[in-house]
C-alpha positions in Angstrom: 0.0 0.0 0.0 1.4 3.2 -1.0 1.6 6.2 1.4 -0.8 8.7 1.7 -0.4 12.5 1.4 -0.3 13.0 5.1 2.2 10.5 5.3 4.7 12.3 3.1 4.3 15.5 4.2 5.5 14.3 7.7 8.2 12.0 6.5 9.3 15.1 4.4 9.3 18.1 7.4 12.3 18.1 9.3 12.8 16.7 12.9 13.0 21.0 14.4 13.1 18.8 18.2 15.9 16.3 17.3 17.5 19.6 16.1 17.2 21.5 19.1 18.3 19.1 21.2 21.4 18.5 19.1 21.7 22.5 19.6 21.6 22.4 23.4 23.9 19.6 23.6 26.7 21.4 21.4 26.7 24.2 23.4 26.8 22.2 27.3 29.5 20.7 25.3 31.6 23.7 24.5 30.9 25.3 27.8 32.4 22.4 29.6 35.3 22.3 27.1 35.4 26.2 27.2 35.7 26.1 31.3 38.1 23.1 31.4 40.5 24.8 29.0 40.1 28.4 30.0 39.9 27.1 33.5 41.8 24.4 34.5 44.9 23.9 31.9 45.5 28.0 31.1 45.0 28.6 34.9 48.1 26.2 35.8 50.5 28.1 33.6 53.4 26.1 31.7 54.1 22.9 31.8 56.9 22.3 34.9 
């Protein structure tokens, strides 16, 4: 049976959520990064 109208229209709009989450994640990502660089490994100076 071939898919109805409906049916394509949803299988063709894009997943905006899966997106946004994707989003979010990315950016806890870089703010962790961000802070462990910045934070941790520029706030010890040089390598002893």
């Amino acid at each position: 049976m071939a898919p109805s109208r409906e049916e394509l229209e949803k299988m063709a709009s894009t997943p905006r959520g899966a997106y946004a989450l994707m989003l979010v994640v990315a950016a806890l990502l870089f703010v962790g990064w961000a802070l462990l660089y910045f934070g941790r490994f520029l706030g010890n100076g040089p390598v002893r």
